[in-house]
C-alpha positions in Angstrom: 17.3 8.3 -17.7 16.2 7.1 -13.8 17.9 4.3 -12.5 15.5 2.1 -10.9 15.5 -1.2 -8.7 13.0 -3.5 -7.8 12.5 -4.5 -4.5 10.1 -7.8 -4.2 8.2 -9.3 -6.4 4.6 -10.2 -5.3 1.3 -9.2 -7.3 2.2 -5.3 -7.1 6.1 -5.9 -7.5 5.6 -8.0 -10.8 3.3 -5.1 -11.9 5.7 -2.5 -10.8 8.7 -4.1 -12.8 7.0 -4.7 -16.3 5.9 -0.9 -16.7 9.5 0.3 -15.7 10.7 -2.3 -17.8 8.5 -0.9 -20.5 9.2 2.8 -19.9 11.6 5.3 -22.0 12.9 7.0 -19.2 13.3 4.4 -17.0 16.8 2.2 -16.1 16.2 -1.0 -14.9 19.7 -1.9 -13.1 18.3 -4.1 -9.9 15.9 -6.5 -8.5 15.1 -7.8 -5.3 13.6 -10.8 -5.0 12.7 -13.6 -1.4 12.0 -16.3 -3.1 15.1 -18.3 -4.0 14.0 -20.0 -6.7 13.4 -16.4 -8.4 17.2 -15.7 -7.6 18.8 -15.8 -10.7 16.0 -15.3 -13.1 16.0 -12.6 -15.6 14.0 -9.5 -14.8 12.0 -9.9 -17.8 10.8 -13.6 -17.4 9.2 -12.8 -13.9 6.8 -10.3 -15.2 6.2 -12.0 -18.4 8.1 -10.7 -21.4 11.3 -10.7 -23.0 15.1 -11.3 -21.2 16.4 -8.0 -20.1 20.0 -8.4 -19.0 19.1 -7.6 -15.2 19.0 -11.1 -13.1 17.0 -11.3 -9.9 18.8 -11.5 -6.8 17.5 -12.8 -3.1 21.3 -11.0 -1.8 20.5 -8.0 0.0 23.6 -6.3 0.6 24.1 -6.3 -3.7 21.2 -4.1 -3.6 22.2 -1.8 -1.0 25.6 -1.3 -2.7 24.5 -1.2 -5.9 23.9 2.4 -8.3 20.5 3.3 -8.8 18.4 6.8 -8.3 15.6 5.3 -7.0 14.1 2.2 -5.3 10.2 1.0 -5.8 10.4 -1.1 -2.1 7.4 -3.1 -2.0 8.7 -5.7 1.0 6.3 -7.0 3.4 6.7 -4.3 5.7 3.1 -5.6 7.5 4.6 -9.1 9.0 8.0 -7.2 9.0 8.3 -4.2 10.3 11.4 -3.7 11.8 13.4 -5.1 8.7 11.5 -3.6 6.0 12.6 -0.2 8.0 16.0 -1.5 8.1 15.9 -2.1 4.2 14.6 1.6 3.4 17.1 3.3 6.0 19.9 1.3 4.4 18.9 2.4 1.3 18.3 5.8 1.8 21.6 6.2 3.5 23.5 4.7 0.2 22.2 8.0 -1.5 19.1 5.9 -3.3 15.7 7.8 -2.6 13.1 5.2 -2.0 9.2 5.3 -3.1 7.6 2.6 -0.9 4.2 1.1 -0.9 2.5 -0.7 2.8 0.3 0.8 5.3 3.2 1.1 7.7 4.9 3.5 5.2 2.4 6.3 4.8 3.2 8.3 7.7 5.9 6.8 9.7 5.7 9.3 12.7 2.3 8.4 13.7 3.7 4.5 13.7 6.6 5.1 15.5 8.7 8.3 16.4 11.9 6.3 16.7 11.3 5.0 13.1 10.5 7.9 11.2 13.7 9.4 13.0 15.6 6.6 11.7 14.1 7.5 8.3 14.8 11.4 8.6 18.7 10.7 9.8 19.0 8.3 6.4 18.1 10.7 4.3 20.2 13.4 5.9 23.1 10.6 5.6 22.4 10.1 2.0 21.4 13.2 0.7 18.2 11.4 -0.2 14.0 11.5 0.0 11.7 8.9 1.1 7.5 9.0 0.2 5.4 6.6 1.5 1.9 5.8 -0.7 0.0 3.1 -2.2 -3.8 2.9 -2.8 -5.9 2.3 0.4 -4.0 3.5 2.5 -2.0 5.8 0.5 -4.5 7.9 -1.8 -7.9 7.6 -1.4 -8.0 8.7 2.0 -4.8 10.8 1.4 -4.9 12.3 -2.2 -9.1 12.0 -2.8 -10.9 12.8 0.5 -8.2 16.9 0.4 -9.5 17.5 -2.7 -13.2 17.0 -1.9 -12.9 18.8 1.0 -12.4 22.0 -1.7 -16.0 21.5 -2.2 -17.7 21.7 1.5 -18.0 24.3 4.1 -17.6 22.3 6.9 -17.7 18.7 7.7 -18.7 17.4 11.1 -17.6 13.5 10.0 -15.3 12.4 7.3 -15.9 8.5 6.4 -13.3 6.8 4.1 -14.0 3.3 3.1 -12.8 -0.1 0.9 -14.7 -2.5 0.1 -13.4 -5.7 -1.5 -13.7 -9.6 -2.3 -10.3 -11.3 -1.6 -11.0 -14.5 -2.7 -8.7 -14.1 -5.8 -5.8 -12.5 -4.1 -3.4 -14.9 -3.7 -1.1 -14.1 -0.9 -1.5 -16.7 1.7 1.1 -14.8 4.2 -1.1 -11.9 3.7 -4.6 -13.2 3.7 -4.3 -16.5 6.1 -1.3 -15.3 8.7 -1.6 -11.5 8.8 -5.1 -10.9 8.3 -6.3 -14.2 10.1 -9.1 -15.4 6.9 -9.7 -19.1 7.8 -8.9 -19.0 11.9 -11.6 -19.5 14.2 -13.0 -15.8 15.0 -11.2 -15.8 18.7 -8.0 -17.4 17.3 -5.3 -14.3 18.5 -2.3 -16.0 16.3 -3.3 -13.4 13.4 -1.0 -10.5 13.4 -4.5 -8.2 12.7 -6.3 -10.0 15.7 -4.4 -7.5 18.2 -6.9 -4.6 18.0 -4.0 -2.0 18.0 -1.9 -3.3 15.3 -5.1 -3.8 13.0 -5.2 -0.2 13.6 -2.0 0.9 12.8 -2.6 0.1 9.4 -4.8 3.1 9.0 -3.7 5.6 11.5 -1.7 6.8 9.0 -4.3 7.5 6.7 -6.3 9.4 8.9 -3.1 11.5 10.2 -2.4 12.4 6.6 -5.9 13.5 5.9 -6.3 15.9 9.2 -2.5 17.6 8.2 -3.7 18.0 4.8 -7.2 19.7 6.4 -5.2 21.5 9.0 -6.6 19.8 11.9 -5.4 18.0 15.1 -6.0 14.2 16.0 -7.1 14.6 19.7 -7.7 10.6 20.4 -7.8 7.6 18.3 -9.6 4.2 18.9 -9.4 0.8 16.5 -11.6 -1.6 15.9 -12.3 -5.2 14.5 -14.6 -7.1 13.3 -15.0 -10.4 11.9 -18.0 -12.5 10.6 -17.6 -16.6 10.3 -18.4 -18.6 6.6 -21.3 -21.2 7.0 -19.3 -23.1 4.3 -16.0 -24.3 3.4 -14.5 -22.0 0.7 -11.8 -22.3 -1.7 -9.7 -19.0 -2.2 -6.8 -18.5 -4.6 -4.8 -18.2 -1.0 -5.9 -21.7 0.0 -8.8 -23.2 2.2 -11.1 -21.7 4.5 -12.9 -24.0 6.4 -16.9 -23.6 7.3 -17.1 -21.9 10.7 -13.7 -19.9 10.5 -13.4 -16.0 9.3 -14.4 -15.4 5.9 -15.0 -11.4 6.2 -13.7 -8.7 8.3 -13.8 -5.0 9.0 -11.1 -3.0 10.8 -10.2 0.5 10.8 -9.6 3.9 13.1 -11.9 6.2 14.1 -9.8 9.6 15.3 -11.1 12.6 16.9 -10.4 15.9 16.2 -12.7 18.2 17.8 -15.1 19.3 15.6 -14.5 16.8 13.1 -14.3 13.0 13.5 -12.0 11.1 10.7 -12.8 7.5 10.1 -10.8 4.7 7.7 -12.1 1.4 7.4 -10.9 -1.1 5.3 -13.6 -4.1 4.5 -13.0 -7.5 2.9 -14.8 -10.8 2.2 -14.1 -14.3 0.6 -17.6 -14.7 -0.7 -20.1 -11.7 -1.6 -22.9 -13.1 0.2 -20.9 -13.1 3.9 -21.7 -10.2 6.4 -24.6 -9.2 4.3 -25.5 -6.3 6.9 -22.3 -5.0 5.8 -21.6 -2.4 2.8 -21.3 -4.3 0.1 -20.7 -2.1 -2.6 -17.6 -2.9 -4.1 -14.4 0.0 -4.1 -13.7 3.2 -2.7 -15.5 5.1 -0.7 -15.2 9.0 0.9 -18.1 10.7 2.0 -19.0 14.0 3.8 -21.3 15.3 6.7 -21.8 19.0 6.7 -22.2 21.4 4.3 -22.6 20.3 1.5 -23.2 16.0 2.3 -20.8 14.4 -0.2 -20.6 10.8 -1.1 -17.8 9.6 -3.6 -17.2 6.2 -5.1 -14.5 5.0 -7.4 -14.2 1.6 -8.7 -11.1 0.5 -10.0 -11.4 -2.4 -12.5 -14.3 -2.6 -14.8 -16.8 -5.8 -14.1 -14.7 -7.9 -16.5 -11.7 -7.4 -14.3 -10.5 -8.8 -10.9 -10.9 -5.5 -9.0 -8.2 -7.0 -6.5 -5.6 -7.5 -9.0 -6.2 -4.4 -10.9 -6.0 -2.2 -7.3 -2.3 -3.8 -7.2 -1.7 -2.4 -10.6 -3.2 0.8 -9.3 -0.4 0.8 -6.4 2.2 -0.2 -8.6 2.0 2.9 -11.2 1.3 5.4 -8.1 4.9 4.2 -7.2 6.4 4.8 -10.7 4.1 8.0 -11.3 5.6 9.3 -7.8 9.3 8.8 -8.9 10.1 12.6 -10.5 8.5 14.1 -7.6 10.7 12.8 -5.1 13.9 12.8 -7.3 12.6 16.5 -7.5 12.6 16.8 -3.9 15.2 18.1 -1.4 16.2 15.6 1.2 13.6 14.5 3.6 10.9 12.1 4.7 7.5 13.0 3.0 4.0 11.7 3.0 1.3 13.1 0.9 0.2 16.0 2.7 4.2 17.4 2.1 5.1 15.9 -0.9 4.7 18.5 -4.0 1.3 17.2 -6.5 2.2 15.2 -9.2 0.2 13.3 -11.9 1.1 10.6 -14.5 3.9 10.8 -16.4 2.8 8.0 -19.8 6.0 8.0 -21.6 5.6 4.6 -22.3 7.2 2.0 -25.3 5.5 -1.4 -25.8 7.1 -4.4 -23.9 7.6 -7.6 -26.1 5.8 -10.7 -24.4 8.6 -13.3 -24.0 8.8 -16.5 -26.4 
């Protein structure tokens, strides 16, 4: 049986640790939680069902020393880089291999060659793999748009896109501080405000998807956009006030010769802001060349919060990921290295707590 731990506890976390909870071949033996009045709690009772044994704990270092084959990290790696790095490296060179989900983990080199040799000399240290994924970034763009490409002849532009509504996602770090929803549009506080960083959450992507096609990034510009909210809005994050952000787009556009790779990732509080933007709801790859290709997944049926089930999608690409990389020899992989894997459903019903 794997040994897994837990690391954070946000929407995807909380997903993440009731399906290993509720998994055969999975060992529960750790959790990570920030929030100190989660420290303490029973694994079970922060994601809804029954006590488990395992009690939350905000104390890093126990989690660095402790046994476990693998670690599902899901830390805020986009407001903290450096120590969310710090975290996996520590990990990684304690023997644990470590499947983590964030933009800035899908292909560390193209973020920073000092971190990705950090990552490298951890996993040499500990005899150990690290794989960076998640759902956009970290699969449609990575896993989707290769196999597609199977299909075509040649493609002079590839076009990966999200779209979503974020009103019901409830992270206000994420949404109001990182992302800069509810700021006045020339309001630089936002971490995604500085062009570059906005995007460095998708250079990644677009790295991973010309290694996979074999071809070379020769230049890569970022971009974004933001449109304002006529109205005051009230978000499961908090309050946007009229006249203040209420949709964005941001993405990369890379060049690679022949071939030009873009990622954009789009996102409103209200479906009726930005109107001249796409509005279709979900994923998005599409193909010019031989043969034109358009693709469009939706995840969540229109019953569902397609936010919230996108998280659970994240969440069981982490778990599904974990033989692969306790298959692996030691090493830092992305998705264009890593060997294919698909779903493993060896499953046993949770019971809901009382």
């Amino acid at each position: 049986m794997t040994r897994v731990i837990q690391w954070a506890t946000g929407v995807t976390g909380t997903m993440a640790l009731r399906h290993v909870i509720g998994r055969p071949d999975l060992e529960l033996v750790g959790v990570r939680v920030y929030d100190p009045a989660k420290a303490g709690a029973d694994a079970g009772s922060l994601c809804g069902l029954a006590d488990t044994g395992i009690i939350a704990t905000d104390e890093r270092d126990a989690l660095i020393h402790a046994d476990a084959d693998v670690v599902l990290y899901m830390g805020k790696v986009e407001t903290d880089t450096p120590g969310c790095f710090a975290d996996v490296c520590d990990l990684l060179a304690s023997g644990k291999n470590v499947v983590a989900t964030g933009s800035r983990f899908i292909h560390p080199r193209s973020l920073n060659e000092s971190l990705a040799d950090s990552i490298e000399t951890a996993c040499s240290t500990g005899n150990s793999s690290f794989l960076g994924l998640g759902l956009f970034p970290g699969f449609v763009g990575e896993s989707i748009a290769p196999v597609l490409s199977r299909l075509t002849a040649r493609s002079s532009r590839i076009d990966v896109r999200e779209v979503l509504n974020y009103s019901t996602y409830a992270s206000h770090d994420l949404i109001f501080n990182a992302m800069g929803f509810g700021h006045a549009p020339d309001d630089t506080t936002p971490l995604l405000t500085n062009t570059d960083y906005a995007a460095s959450a998708w250079v990644g992507t677009a790295t991973v998807l010309a290694e996979a096609l074999g071809l070379q990034i020769q230049s890569v510009e970022g971009y974004r956009d933001v449109a304002t909210t006529p109205r005051a809005l009230s978000v499961a994050a908090g309050e946007i006030p009229a006249g203040t952000v209420g949709a964005m787009r941001f993405g990369v556009v890379a060049d690679c010769g022949d071939t030009t790779l873009a990622v954009e990732h789009l996102t409103r509080m209200a479906d009726d802001l930005a109107p001249d933007w796409p509005t279709e709801i979900g994923y998005e790859v599409t193909f010019q060349g031989k043969p034109n290709m358009r693709f469009h997944l939706v995840i969540g049926s229109h019953d569902e919060d397609h936010a919230e089930q996108g998280c659970l999608a994240t969440a069981m690409h982490a778990i599904n990921a974990i033989p692969v990389v306790l298959n692996a020899a030691p090493g830092l992989y992305d998705l264009a290295s890593i060997s294919p894997f698909v779903a493993h459903w060896r499953e046993r019903a949770p019971s809901p707590s009382s």
